[in-house]
N, C-alpha and C positions, 0 to 999 in steps of 0.2 A: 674335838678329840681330846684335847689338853685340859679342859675342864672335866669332860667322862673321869677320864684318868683319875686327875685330882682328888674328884667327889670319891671315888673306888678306893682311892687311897687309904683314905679316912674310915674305910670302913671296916669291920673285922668279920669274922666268921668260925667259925669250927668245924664246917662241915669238909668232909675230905673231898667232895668235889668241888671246894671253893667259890659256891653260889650265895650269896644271900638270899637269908627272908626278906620278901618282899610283903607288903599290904598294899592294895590298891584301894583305895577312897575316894570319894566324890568331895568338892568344896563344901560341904555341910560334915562332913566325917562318917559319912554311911559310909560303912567297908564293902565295897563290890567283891573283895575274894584274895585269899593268901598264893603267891605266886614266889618265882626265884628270880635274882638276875644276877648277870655276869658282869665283870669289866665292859667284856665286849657290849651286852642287850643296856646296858646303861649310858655307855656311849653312842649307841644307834638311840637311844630315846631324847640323849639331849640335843643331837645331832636335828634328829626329825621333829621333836616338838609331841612323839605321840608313843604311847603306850607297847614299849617292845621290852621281852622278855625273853627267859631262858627256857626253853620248854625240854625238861629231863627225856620226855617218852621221844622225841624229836632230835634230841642232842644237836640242838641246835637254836638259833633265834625264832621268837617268835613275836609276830609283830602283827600285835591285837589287830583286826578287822579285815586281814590280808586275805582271808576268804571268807571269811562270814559278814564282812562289812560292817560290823559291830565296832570301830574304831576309838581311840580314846583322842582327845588331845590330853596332853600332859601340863600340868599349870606349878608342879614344883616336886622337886626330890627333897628329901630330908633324912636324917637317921635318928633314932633314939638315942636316951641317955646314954649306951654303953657301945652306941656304934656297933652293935649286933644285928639290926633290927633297919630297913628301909622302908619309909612309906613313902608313894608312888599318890601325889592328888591329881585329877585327872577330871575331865568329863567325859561319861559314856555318848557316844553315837551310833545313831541307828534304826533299823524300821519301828522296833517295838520299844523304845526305849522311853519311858514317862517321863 
């Protein structure tokens, strides 16, 4: 939790519902898709190891594969230059996954 925290700390945003952009990428840097996260969906990701987010239409967490079974592990957080900006490396799991 004390590390979530941390890492959220560091980070900034402008948006008035206080989510960051998120990018999700694979270990090669192929972008799987532009997503948000919260203090909280960052703390549950480093917590679990696996790919959980903020989902706006949901207003609430959402933790990649919890019904589709498409799951991620998570292999590292990081931010861009300006600390705007979160990329999410990850590997996809799944039925149809290449």
């Amino acid at each position: 939790t004390q590390l979530g925290m941390s890492f959220a700390a560091c980070c900034r945003t402008d948006r008035p519902d206080g989510l960051y952009t998120t990018v999700v990428c694979t270990r090669s840097n192929e972008a799987l898709g532009l997503v948000y996260s919260s203090k909280e969906s960052i703390v549950a990701a480093l917590e679990c190891g696996r790919g959980v987010y903020y989902s706006r239409s949901r207003k609430g967490l959402w933790r990649k594969g919890d019904t589709s079974g498409h799951f991620q592990s998570l292999h590292r957080i990081d931010v861009d230059c300006d600390s705007d900006a979160i990329r999410f490396m990850v590997t996809q799991h799944g039925d149809d996954v290449a």
